[in-house]
C-alpha positions, 0 to 999 in steps of 0.5 A: 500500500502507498504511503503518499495518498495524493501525487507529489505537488510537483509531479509531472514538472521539470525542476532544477536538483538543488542540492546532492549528486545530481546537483544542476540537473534538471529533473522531471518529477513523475510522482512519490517512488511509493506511489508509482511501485506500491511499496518502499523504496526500501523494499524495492529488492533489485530495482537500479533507481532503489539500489543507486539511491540506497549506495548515494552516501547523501546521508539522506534520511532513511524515510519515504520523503523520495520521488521518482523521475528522470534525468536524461532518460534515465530514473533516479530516486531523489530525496525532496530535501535536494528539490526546490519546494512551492513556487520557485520549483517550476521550471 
């Protein structure tokens, strides 16, 4: 079960990663990572985007505060602490 009831408030949006190893890129937002597969990224056993976030060393916090989208094509998790928050976040 989903532990985010409602989309990302940013979801479906292109943002700037403020912060952390993706710092600079841009990044479009698809939703919160529990949403989008039904679970934790924590129980997500054999997904690259889950594996790459879990082996970061960003020290993020281990909760589910993390969205799922793409830079280049490419899926990443990031932590909503890295992303810019309310209106300055379009873009």
């Amino acid at each position: 079960m989903a532990l985010h009831k409602v989309a990302h408030p940013l979801a479906g949006l292109n943002v700037m990663v403020l912060s952390g190893r993706f710092r600079g890129q841009r990044y479009r937002i698809e939703d919160w990572w529990d949403r989008i597969a039904g679970t934790s990224w924590k129980f997500s056993d054999g997904n690259p985007a889950c594996i790459s976030y879990a082996m970061s060393g960003e020290g993020d916090p281990i909760d589910d505060e993390v969205v799922y989208g793409k830079i280049d094509g490419l899926g990443h998790l990031i932590h909503v602490r890295h992303l810019p928050q309310g209106e300055t976040a379009h873009g």
